[in-house]
N, CA, C and O of each residue as an XYZ file, in Angstrom:
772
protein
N      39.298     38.464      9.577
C      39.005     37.616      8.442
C      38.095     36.450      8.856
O      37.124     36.157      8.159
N      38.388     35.797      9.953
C      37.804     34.650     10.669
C      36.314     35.239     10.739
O      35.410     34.457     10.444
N      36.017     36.401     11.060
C      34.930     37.152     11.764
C      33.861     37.448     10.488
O      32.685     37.488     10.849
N      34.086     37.644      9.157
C      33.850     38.163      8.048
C      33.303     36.707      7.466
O      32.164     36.524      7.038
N      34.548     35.526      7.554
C      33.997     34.523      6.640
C      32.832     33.185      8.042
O      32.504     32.009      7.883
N      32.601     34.031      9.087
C      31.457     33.298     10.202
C      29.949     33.836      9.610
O      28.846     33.322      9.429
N      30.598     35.253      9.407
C      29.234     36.399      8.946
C      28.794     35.679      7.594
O      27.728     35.083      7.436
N      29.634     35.813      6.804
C      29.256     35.110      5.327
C      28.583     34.021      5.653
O      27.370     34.160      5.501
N      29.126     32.362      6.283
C      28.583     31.432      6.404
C      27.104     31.456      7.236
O      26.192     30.673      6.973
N      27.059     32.158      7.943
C      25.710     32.738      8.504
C      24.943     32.666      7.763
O      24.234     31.738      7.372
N      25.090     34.283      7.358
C      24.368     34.428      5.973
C      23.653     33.594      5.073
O      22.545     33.755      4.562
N      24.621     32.517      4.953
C      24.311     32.059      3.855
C      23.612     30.570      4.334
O      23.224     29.720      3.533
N      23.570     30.498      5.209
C      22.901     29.107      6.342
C      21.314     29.781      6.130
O      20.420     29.177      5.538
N      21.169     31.059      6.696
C      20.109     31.516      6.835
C      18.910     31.614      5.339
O      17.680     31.617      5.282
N      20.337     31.706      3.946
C      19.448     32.254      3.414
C      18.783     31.003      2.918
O      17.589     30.713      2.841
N      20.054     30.227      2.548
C      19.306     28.745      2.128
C      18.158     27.869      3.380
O      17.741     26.891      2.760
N      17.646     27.859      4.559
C      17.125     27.552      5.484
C      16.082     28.293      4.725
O      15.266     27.529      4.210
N      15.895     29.389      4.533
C      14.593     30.623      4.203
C      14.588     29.702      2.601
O      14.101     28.594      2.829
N      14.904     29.816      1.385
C      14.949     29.143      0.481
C      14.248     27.438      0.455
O      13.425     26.990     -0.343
N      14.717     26.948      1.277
C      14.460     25.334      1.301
C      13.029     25.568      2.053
O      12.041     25.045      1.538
N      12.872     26.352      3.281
C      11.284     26.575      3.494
C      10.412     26.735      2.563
O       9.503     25.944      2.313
N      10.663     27.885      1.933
C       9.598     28.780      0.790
C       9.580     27.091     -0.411
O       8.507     26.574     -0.722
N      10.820     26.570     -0.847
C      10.700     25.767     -1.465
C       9.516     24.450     -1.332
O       8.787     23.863     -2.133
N       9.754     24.373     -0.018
C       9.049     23.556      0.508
C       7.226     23.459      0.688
O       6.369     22.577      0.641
N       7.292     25.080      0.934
C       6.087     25.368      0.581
C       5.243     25.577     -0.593
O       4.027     25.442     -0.720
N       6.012     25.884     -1.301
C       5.900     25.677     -3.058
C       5.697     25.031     -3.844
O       5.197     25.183     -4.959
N       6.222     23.926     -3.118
C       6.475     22.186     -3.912
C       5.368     21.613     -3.213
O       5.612     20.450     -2.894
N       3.775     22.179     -2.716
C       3.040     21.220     -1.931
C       2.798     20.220     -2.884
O       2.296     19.194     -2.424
N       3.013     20.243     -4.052
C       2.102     19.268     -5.230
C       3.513     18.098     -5.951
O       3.400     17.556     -7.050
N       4.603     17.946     -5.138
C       5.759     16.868     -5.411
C       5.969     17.236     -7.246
O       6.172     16.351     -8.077
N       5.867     18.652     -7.557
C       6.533     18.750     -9.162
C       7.012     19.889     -9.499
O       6.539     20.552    -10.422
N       8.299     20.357     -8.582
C       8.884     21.231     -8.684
C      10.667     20.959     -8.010
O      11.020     20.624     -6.879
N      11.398     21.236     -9.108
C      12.779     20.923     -8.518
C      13.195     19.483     -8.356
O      12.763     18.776     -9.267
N      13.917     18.850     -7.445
C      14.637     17.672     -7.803
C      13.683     16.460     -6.487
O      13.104     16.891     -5.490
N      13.737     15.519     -6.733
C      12.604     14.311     -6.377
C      13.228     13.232     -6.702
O      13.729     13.034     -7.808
N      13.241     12.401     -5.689
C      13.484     10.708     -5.374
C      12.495      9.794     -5.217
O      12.471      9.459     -4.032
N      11.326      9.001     -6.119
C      11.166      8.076     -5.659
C      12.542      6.442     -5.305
O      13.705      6.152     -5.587
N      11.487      5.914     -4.628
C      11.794      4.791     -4.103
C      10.557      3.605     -4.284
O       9.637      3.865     -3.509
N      10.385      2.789     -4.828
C       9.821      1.815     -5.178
C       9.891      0.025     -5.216
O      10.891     -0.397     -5.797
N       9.272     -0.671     -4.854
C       9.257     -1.637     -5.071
C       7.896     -2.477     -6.029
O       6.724     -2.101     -6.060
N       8.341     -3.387     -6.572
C       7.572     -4.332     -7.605
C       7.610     -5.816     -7.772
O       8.345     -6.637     -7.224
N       6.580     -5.994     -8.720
C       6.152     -7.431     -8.890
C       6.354     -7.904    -10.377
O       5.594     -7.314    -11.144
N       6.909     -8.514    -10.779
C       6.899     -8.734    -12.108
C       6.413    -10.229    -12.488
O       6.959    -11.314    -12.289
N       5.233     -9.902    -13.084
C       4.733    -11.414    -13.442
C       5.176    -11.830    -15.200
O       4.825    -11.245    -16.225
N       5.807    -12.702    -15.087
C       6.643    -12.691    -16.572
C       5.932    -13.576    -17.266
O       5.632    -14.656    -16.758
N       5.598    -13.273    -18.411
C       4.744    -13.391    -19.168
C       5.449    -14.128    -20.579
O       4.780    -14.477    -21.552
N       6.831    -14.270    -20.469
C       7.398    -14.721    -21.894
C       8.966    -15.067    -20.809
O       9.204    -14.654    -19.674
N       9.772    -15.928    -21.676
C      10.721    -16.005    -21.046
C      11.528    -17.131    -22.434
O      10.919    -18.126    -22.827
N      12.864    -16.762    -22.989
C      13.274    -17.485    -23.771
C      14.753    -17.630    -23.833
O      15.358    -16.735    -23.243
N      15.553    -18.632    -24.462
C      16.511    -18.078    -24.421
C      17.294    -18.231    -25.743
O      16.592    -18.793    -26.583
N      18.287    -17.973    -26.109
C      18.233    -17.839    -27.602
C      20.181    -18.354    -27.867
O      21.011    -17.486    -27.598
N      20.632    -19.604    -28.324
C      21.565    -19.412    -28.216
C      22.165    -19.514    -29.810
O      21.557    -20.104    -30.703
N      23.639    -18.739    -30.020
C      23.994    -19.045    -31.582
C      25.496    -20.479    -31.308
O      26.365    -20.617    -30.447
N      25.223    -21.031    -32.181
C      25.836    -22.315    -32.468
C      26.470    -21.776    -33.706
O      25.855    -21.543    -34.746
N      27.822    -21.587    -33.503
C      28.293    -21.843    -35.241
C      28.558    -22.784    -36.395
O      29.666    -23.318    -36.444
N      28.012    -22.941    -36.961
C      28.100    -23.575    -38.076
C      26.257    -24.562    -37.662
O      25.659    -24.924    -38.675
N      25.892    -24.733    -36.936
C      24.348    -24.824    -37.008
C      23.254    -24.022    -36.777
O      22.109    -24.407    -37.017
N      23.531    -22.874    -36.305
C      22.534    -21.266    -36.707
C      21.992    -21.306    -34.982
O      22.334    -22.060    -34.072
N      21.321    -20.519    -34.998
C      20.451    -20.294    -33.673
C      19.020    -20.905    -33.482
O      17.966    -20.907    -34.117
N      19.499    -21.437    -32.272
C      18.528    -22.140    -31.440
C      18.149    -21.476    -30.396
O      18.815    -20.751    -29.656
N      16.547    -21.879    -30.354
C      15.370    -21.077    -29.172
C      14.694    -22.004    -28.181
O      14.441    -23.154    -28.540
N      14.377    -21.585    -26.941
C      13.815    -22.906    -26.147
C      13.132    -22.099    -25.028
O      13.844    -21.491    -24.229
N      12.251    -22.073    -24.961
C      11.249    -21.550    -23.711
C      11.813    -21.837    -22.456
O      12.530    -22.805    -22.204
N      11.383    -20.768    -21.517
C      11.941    -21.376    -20.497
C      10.739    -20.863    -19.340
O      10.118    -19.835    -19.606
N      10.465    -21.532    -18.187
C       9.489    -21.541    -17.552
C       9.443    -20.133    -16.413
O      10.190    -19.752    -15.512
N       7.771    -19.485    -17.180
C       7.910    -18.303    -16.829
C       7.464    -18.291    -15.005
O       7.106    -19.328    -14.447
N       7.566    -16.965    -14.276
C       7.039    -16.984    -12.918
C       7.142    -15.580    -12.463
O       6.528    -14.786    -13.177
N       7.863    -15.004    -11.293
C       8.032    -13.405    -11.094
C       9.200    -13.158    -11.167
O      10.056    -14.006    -11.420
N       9.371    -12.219    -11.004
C      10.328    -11.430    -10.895
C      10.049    -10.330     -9.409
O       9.008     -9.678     -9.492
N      10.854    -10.114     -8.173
C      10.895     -9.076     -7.718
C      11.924     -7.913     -7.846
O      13.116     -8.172     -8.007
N      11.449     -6.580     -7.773
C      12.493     -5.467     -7.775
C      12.327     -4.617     -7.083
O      11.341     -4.710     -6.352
N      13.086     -3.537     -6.984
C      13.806     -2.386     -6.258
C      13.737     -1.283     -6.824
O      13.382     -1.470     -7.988
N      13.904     -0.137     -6.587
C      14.226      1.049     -7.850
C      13.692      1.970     -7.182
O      12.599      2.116     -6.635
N      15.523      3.177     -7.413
C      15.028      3.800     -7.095
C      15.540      5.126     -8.016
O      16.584      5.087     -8.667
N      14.796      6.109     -7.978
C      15.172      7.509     -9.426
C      15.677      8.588     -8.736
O      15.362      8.604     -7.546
N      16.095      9.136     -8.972
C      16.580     10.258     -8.888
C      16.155     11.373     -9.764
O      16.295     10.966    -10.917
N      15.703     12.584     -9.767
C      15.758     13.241    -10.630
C      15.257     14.752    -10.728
O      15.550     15.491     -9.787
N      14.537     15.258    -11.778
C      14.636     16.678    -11.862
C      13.450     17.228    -12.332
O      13.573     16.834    -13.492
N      12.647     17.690    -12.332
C      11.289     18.116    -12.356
C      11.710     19.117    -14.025
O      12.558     19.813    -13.467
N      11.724     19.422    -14.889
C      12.117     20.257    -15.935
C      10.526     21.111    -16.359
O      10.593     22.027    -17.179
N       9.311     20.781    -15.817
C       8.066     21.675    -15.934
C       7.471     20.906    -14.858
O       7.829     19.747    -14.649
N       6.496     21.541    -14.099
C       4.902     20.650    -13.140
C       4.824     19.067    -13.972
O       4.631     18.012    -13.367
N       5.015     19.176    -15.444
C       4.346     18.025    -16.435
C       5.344     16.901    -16.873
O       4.960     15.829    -17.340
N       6.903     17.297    -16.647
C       7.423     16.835    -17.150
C       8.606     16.394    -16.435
O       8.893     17.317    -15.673
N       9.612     15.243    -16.270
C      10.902     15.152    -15.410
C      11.678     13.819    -16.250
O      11.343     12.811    -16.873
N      12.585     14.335    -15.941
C      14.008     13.463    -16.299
C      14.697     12.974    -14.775
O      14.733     13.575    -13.701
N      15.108     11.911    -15.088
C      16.031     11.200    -13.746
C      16.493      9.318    -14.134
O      16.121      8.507    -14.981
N      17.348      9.297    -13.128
C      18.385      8.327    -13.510
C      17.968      7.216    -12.324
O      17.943      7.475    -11.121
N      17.644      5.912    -12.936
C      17.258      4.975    -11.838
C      18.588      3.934    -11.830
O      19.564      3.806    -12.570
N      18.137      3.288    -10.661
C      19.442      2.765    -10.804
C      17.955      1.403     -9.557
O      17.267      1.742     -8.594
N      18.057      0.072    -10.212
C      17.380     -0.807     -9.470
C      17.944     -2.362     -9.400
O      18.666     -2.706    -10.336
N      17.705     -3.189     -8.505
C      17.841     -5.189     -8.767
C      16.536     -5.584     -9.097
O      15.508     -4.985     -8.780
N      16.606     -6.400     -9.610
C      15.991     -7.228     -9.986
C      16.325     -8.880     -9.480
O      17.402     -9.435     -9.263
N      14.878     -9.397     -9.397
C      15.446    -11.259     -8.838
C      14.360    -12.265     -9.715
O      13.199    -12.644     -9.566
N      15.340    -12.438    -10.610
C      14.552    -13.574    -11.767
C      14.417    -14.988    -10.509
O      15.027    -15.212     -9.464
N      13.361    -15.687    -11.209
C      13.670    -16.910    -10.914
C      13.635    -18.442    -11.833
O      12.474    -18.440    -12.243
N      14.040    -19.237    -12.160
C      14.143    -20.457    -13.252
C      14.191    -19.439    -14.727
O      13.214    -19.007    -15.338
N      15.166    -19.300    -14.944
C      16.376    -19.543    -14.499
C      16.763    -18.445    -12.799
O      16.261    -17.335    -12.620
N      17.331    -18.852    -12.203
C      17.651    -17.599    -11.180
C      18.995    -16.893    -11.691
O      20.111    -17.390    -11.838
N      18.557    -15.598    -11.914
C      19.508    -14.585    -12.288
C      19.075    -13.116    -11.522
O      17.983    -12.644    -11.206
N      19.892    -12.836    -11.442
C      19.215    -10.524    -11.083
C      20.159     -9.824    -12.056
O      21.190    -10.250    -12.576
N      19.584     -8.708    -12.166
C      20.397     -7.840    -12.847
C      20.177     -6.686    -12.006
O      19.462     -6.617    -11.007
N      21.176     -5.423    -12.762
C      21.590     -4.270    -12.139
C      20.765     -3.178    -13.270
O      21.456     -2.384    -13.909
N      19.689     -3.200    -13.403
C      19.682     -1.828    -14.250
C      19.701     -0.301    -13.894
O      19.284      0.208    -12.853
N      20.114      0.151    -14.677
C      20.422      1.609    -14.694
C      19.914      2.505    -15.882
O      20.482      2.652    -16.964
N      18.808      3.038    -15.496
C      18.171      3.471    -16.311
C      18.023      5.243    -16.245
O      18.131      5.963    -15.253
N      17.726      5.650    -17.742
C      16.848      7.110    -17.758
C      15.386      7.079    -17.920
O      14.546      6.786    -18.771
N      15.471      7.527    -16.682
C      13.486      7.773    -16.088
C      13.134      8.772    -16.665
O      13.719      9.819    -16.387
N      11.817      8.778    -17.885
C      11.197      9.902    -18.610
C       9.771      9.786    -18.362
O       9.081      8.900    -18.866
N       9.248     10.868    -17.426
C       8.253     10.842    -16.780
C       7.154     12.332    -17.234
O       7.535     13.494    -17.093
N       6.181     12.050    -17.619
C       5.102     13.023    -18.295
C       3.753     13.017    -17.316
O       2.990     12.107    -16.995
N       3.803     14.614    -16.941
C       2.280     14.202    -15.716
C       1.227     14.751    -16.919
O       1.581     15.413    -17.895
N      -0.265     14.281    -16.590
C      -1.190     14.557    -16.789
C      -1.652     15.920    -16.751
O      -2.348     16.515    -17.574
N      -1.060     16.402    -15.451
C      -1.484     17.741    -15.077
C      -0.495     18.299    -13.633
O       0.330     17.511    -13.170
N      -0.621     19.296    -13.183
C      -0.004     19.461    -12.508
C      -0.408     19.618    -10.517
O       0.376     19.887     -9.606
N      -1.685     19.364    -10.465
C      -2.110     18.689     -9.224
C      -1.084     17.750     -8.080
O       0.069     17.437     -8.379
N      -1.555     17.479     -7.110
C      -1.244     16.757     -5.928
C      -1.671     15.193     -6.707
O      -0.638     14.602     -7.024
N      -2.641     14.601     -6.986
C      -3.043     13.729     -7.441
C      -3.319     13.808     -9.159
O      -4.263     14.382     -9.702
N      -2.255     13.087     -9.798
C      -2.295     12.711    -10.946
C      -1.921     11.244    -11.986
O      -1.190     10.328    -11.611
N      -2.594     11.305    -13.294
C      -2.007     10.345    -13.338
C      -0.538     10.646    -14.402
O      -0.423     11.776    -14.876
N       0.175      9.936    -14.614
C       1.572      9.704    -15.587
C       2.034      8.580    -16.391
O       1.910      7.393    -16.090
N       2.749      9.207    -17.772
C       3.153      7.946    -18.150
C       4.680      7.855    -18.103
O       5.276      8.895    -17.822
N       5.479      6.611    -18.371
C       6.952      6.995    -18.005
C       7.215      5.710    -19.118
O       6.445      4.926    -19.673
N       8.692      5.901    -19.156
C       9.678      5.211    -19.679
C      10.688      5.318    -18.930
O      10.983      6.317    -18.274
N      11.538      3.849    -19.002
C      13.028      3.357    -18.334
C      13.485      2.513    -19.265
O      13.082      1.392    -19.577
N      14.758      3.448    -19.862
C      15.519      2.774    -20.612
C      16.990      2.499    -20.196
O      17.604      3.368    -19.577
N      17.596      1.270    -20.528
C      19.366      1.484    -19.628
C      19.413      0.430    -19.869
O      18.543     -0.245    -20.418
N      20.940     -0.047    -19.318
C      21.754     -1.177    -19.674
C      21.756     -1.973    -18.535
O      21.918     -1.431    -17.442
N      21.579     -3.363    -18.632
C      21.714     -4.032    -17.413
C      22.956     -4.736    -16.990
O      23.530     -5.659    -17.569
N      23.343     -3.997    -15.610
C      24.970     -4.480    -14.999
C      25.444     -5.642    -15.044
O      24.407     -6.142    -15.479
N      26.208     -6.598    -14.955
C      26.887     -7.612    -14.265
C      26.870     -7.390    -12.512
O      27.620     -6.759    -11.767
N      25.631     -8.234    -12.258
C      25.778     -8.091    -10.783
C      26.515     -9.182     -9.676
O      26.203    -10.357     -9.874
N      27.293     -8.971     -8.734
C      28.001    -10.078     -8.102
C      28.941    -11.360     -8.955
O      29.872    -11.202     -9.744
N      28.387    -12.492     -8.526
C      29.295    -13.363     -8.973
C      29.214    -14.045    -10.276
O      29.967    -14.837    -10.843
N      27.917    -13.431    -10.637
C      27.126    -14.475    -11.559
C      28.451    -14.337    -12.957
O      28.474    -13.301    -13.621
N      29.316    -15.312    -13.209
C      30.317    -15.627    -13.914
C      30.218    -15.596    -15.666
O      30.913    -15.053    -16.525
N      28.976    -16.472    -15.718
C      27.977    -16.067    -17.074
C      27.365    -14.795    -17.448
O      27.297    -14.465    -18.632
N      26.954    -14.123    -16.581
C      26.433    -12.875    -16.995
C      27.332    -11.609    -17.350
O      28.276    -11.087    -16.756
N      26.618    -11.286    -18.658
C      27.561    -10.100    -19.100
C      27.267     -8.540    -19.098
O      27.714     -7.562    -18.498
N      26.406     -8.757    -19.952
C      25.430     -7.901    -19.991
C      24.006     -7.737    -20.411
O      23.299     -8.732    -20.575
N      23.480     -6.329    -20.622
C      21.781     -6.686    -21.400
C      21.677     -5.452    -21.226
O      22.585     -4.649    -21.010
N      19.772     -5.131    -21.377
C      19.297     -3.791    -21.933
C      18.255     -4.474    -21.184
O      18.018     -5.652    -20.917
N      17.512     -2.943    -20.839
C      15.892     -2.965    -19.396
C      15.289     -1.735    -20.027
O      15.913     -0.676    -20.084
N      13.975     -1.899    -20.535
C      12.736     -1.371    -20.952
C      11.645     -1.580    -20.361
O      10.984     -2.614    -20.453
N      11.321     -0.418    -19.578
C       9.935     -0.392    -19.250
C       8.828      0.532    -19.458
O       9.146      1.639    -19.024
N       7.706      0.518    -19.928
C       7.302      1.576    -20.280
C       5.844      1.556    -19.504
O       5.616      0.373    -19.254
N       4.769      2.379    -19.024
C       4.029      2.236    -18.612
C       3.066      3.376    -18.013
O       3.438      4.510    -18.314
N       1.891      3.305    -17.218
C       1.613      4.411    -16.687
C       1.145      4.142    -14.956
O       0.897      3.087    -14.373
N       1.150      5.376    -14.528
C       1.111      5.205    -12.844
C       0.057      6.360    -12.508
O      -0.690      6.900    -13.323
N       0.142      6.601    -11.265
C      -0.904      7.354    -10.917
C      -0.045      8.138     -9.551
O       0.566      7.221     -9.003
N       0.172      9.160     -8.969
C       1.095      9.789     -8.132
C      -0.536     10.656     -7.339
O      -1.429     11.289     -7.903
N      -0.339     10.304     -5.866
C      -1.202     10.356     -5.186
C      -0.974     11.086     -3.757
O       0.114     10.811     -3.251
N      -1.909     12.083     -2.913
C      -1.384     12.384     -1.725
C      -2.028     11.928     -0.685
O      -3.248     12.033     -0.558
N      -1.032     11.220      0.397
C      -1.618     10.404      1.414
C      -2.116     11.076      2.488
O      -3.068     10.666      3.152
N      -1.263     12.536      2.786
C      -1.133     13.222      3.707
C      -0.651     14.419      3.046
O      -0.362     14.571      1.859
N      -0.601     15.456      4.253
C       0.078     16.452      3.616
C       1.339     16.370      3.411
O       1.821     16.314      4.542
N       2.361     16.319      2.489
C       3.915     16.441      2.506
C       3.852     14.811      2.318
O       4.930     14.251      2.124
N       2.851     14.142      2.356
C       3.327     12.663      1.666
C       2.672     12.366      0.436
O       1.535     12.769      0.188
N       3.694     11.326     -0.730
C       3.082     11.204     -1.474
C       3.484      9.491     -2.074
O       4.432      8.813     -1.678
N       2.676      9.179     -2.892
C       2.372      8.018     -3.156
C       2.810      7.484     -4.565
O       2.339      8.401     -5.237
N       3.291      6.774     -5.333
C       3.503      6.725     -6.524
C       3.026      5.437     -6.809
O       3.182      4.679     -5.851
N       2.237      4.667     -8.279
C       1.686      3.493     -7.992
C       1.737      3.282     -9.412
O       1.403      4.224    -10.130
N       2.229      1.819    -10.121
C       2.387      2.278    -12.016
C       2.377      0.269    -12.104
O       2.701     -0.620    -11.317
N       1.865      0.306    -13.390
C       2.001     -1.241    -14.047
C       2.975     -0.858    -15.396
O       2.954      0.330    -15.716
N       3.597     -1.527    -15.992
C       3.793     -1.293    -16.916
C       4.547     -2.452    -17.882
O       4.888     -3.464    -17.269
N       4.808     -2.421    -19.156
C       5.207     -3.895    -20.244
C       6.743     -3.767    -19.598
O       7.124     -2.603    -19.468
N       7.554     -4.673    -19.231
C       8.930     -4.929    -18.936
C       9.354     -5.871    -20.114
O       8.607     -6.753    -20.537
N      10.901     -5.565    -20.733
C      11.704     -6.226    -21.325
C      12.450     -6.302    -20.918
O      12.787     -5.296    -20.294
N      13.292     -7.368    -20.875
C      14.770     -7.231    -20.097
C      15.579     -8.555    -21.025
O      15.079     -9.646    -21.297
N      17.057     -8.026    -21.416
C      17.798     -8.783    -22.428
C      18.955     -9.245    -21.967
O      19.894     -8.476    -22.171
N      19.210    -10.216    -21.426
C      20.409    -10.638    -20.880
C      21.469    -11.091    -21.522
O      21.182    -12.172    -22.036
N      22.529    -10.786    -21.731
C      23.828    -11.354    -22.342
C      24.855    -12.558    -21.617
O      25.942    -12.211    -21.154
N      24.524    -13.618    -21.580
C      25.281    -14.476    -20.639
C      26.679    -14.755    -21.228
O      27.477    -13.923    -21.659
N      26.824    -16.224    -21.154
C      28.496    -16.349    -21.234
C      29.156    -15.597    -23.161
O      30.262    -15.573    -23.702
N      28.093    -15.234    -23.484
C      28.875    -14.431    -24.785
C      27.447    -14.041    -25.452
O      26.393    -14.650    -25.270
N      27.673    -12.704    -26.396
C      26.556    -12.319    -27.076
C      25.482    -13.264    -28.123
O      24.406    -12.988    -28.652
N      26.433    -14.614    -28.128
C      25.344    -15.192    -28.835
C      24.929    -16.189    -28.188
O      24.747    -17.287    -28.715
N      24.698    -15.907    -26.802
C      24.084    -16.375    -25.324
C      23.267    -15.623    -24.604
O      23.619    -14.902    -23.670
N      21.728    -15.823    -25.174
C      21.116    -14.477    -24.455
C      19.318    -15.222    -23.647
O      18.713    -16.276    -23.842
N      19.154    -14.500    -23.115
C      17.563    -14.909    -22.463
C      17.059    -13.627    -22.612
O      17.764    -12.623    -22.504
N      15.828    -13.613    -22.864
C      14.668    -12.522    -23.108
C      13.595    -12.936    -22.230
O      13.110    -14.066    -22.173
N      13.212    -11.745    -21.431
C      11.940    -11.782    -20.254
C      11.149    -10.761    -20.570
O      11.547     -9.620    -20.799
N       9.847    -11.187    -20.595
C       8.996    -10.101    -20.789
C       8.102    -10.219    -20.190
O       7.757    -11.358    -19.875
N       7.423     -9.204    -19.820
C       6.416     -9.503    -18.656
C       5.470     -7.958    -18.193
O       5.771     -6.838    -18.605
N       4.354     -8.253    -17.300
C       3.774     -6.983    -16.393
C       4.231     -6.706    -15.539
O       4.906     -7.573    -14.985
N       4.143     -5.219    -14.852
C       4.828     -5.006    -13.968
C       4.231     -4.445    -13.236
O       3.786     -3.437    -13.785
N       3.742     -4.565    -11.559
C       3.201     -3.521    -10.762
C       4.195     -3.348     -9.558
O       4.665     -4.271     -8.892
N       4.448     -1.928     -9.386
C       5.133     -1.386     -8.194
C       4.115      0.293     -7.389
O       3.303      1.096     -7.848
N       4.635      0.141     -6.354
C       4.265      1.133     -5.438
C       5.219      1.510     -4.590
O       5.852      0.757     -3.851
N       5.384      3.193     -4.730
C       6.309      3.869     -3.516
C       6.273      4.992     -3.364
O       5.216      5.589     -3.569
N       7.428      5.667     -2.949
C       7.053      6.899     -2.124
C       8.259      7.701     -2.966
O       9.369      7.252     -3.250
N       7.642      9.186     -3.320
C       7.999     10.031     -3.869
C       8.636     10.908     -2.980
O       8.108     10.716     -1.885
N       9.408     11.678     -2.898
C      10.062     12.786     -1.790
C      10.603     14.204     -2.615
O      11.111     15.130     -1.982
């Protein structure tokens, strides 16, 4: 029995090893099967407000002084045609004046141009933004980004991913009628796998 289930696991080492090759060779153009970028960005914020409700005197608005934002992010996901992929990001973010970060977690909807080594794409990230660490005020919010990039090959088996795009991000602080709104451009660059 021992001898039967070594043979099986063999087998089956070998066949997936032969599989993940051929795959490998298949996928020279990064749009076939499942793919991780990893990315980092710049967010130059372009609006920044915050919006609070007062009961019994209505809601009040007050600018607040815009600057960057840096982030993280990284996707996960699934190639569903050469043109087309779904995947789940999950990134930080680091506001500053006010200083806050958030946790978003987003669905990455990504459309290629074509199906080449070098193309360009447009995408969307939509999701809810976490309560990250200690921050006591923060509750929750919502992260929108929409934009287009350009996916590039550096080398053989390397590839490049490079995108600007409009960022919203809605923060819920010490209660829902406690909120800040950031809006802004966004440029990031990273590496696709």
């Amino acid at each position: 029995m021992k001898r039967i289930l070594l043979v099986v696991l063999l087998f089956s080492l070998k066949l997936f090893g032969q599989n993940a090759q051929e795959k490998l060779h298949s996928d020279s153009n990064k749009n076939i099967g499942f793919f991780n970028i990893t990315k980092v960005g710049l967010l130059g914020v372009t609006e920044m407000k915050q919006e609070q409700f007062i009961e019994g005197e209505g809601t009040f608005a007050h600018e607040l002084d815009t600057g960057v934002a840096w982030n993280v992010q990284v996707v996960n996901g699934y190639f569903l045609s050469p043109y087309f992929s779904l995947g789940i990001g999950v990134g930080l973010e680091w506001y500053s004046n006010p200083d806050f970060n958030t946790l978003p977690v987003v669905l990455d909807i990504r459309s290629y141009i074509s199906d080449l080594e070098n193309t360009p794409y447009l995408f969307l990230d939509v999701g809810p933004n976490i309560k990250l660490g200690n921050q006591s005020n923060f509750k929750k919010g919502l992260s929108v980004n929409i934009g287009l990039g350009y996916k590039y090959q550096v080398s053989k088996g390397f590839f490049l991913v490079s995108d600007i795009c409009y960022s919203y991000d809605k923060v819920n602080l010490s209660s829902p009628d406690d909120k800040i709104y950031a809006k802004g451009i966004g440029l990031s660059v990273g590496v696709i796998f």
